[in-house]
Backbone as CSV, one residue per row, in Angstrom:
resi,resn,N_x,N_y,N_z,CA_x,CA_y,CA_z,C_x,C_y,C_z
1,UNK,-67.859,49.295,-47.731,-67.067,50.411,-47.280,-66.263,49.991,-46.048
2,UNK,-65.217,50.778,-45.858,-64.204,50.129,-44.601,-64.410,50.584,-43.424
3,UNK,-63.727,50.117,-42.712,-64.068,50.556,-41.159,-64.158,52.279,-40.739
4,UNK,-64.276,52.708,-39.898,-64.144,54.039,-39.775,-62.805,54.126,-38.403
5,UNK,-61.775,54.711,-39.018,-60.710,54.865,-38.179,-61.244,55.493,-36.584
6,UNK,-60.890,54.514,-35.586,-61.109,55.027,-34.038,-60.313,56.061,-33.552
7,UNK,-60.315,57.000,-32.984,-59.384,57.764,-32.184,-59.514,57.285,-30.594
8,UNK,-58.410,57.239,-30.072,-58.851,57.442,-28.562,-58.099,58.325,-28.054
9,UNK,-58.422,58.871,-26.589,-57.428,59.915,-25.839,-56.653,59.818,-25.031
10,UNK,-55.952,60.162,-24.638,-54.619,60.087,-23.545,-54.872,59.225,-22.933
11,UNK,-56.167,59.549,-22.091,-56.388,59.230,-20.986,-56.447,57.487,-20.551
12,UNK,-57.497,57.226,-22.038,-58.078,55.547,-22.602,-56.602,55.028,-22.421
13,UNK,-55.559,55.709,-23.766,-54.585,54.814,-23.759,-53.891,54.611,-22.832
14,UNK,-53.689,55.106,-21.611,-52.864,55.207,-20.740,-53.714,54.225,-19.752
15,UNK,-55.062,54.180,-19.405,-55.584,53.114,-18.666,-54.989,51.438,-19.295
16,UNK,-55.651,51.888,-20.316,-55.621,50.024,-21.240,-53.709,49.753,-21.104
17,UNK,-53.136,50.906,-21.109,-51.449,50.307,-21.187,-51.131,49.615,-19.542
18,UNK,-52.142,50.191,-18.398,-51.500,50.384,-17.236,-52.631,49.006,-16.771
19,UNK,-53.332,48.378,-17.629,-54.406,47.124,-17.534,-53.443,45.941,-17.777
20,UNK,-52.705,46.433,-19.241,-51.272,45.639,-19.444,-50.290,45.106,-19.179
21,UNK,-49.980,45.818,-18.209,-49.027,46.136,-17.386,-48.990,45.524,-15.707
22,UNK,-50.396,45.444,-15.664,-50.752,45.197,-14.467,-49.864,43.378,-14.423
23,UNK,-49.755,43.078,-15.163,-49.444,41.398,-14.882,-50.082,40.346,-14.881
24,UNK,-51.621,41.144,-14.445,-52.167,39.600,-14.115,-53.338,39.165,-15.080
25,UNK,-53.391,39.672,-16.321,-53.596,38.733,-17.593,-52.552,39.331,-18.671
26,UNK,-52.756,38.017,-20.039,-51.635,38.461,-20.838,-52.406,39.761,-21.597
27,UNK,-51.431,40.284,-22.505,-51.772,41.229,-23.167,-52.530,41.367,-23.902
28,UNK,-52.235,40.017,-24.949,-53.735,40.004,-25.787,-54.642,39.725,-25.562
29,UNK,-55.419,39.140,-24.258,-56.359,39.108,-23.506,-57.172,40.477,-22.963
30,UNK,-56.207,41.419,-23.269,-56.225,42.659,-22.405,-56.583,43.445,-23.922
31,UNK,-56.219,43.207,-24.818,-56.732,44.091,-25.964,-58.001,43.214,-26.305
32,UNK,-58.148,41.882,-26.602,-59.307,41.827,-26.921,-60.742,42.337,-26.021
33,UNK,-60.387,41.827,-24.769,-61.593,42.844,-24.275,-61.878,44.109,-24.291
34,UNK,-60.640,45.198,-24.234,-60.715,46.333,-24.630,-61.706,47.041,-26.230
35,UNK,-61.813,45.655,-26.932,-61.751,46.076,-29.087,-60.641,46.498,-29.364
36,UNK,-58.985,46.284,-29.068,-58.237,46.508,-29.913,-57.412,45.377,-30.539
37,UNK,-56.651,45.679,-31.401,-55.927,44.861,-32.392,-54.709,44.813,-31.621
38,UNK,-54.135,43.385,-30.905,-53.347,43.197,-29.984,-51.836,44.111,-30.541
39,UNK,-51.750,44.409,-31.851,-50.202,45.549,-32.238,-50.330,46.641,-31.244
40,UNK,-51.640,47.046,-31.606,-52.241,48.257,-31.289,-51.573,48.395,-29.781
41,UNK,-52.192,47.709,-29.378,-51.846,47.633,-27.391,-50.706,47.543,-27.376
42,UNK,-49.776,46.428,-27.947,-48.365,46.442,-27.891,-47.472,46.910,-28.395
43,UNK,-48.328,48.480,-29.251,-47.656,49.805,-29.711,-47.368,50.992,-28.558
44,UNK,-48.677,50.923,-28.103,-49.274,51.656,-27.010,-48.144,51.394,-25.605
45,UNK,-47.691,50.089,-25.021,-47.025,49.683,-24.221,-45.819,50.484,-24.589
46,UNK,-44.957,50.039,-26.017,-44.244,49.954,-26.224,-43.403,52.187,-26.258
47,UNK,-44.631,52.692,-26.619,-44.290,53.875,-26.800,-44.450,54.433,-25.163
48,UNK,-45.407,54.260,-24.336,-44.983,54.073,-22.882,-43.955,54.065,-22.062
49,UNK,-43.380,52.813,-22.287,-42.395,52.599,-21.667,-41.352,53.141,-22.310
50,UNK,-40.906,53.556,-23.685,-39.840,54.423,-23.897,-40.116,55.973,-23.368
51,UNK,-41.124,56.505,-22.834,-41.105,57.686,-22.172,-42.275,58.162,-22.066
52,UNK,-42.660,57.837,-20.748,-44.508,58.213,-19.833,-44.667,59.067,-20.531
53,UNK,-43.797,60.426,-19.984,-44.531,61.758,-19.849,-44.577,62.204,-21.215
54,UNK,-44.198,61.794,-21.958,-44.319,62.636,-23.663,-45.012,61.435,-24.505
55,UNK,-45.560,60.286,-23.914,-45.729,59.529,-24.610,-47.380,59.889,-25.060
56,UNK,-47.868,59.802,-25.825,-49.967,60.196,-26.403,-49.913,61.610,-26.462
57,UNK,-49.227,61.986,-27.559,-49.308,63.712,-26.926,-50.687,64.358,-27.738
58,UNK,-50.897,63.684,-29.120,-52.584,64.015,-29.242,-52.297,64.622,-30.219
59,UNK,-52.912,65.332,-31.263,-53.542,65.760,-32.371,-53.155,67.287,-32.268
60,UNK,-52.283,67.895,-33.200,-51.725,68.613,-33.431,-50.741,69.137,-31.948
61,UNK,-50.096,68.292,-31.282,-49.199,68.481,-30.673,-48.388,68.048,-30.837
62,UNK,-47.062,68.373,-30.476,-45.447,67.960,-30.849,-44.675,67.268,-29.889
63,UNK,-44.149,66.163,-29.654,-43.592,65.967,-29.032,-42.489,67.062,-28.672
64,UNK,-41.793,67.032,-27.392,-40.339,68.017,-27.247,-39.246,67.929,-27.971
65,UNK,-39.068,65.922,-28.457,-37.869,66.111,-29.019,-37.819,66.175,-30.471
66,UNK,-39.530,65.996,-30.935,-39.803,66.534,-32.697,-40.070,67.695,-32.782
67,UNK,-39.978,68.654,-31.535,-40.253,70.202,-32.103,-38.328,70.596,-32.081
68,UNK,-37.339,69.683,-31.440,-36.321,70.325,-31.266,-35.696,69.717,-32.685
69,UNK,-35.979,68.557,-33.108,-35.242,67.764,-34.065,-35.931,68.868,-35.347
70,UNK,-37.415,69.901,-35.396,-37.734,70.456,-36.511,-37.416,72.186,-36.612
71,UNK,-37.238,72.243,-34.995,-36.580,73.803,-35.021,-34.452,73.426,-35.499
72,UNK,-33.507,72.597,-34.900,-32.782,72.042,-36.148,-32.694,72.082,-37.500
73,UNK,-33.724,71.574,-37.956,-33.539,71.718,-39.581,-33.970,72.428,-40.174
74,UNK,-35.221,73.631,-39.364,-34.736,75.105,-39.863,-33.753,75.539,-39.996
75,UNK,-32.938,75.805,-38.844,-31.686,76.361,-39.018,-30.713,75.754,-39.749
76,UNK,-30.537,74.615,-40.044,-29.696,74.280,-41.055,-29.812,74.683,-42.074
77,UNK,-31.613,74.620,-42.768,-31.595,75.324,-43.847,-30.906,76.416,-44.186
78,UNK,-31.519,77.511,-42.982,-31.227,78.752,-43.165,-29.366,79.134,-43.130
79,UNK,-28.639,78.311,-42.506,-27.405,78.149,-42.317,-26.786,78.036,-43.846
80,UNK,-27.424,76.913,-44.837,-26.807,76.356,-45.923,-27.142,77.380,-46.867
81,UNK,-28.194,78.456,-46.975,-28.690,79.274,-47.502,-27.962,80.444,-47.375
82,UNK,-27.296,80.802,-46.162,-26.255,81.669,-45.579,-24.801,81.468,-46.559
83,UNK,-24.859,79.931,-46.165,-23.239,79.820,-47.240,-23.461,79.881,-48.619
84,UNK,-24.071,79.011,-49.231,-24.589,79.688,-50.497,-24.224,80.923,-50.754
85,UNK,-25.113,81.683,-50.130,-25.097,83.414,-50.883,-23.576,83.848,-50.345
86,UNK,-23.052,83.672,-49.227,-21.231,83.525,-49.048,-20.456,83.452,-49.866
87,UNK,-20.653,82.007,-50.094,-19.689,81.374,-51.531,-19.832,82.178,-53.363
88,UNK,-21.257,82.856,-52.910,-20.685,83.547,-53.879,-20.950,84.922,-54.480
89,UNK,-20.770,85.633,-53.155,-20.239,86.919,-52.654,-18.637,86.975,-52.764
90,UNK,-18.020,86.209,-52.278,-16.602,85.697,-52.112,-16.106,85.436,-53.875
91,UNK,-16.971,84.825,-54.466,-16.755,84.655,-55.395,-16.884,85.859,-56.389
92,UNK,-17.462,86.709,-56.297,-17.615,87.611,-57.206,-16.520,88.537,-56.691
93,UNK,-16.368,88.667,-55.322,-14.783,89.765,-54.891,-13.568,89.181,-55.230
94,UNK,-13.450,87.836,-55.439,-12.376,87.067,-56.405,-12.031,86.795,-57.619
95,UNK,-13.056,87.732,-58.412,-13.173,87.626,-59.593,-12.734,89.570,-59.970
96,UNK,-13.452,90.193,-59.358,-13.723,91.603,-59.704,-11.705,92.146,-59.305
97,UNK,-11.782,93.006,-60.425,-10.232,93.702,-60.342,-10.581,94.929,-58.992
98,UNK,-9.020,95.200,-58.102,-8.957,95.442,-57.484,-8.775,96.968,-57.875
C-alpha cells in the first residue's frame, strides 16, 4: 500500500521556507533534514516569494485573486445568459408583424 499523503500547516511551511532562505545551507540539505522531497521545498520557496501574505492559505480557503478570477466567471456566465435570452427576444420582435 502507498504512502499516506502528509499535510502540513502554515505555520511548518513558512518556518522550513524561512530555514531556506536563511543562506547558510543549501536547500536540499534543508529539505532532507526536514523529510521533504527537495520539489516540495522548492515549491514552497517558490510560491513564497511570489507573494508572503496569500501564500499557504490552507484547506478550504481561497486565495484573493482565485475568489476574484471565480466571482468573474460567474458573471460572465450570467452576462452570456443575459444575451442569449436578448438575442432572442429581439429576434422574435423582428419577426412578429407590427
Amino acid at each position: 500500500m502507498g504512502k499516506k499523503r502528509r499535510r502540513f500547516d502554515r505555520a511548518y511551511k513558512v518556518e522550513a521556507v524561512r530555514a531556506a532562505l536563511r543562506g547558510d545551507r543549501p536547500q536540499n540539505e534543508v529539505a532532507r533534514d526536514l523529510g521533504l522531497n527537495q520539489e516540495t521545498l522548492y515549491r514552497w520557496v517558490r510560491e513564497f516569494r511570489d507573494d508572503a501574505s496569500q501564500s499557504f492559505p490552507g484547506n478550504g480557503r481561497v486565495k484573493d485573486r482565485d475568489r476574484e478570477v471565480e466571482q468573474l466567471r460567474r458573471e460572465v456566465h450570467r452576462l452570456e445568459a443575459e444575451n442569449a435570452f436578448l438575442k432572442k427576444v429581439s429576434a422574435f420582435f423582428a419577426k412578429s408583424p407590427r
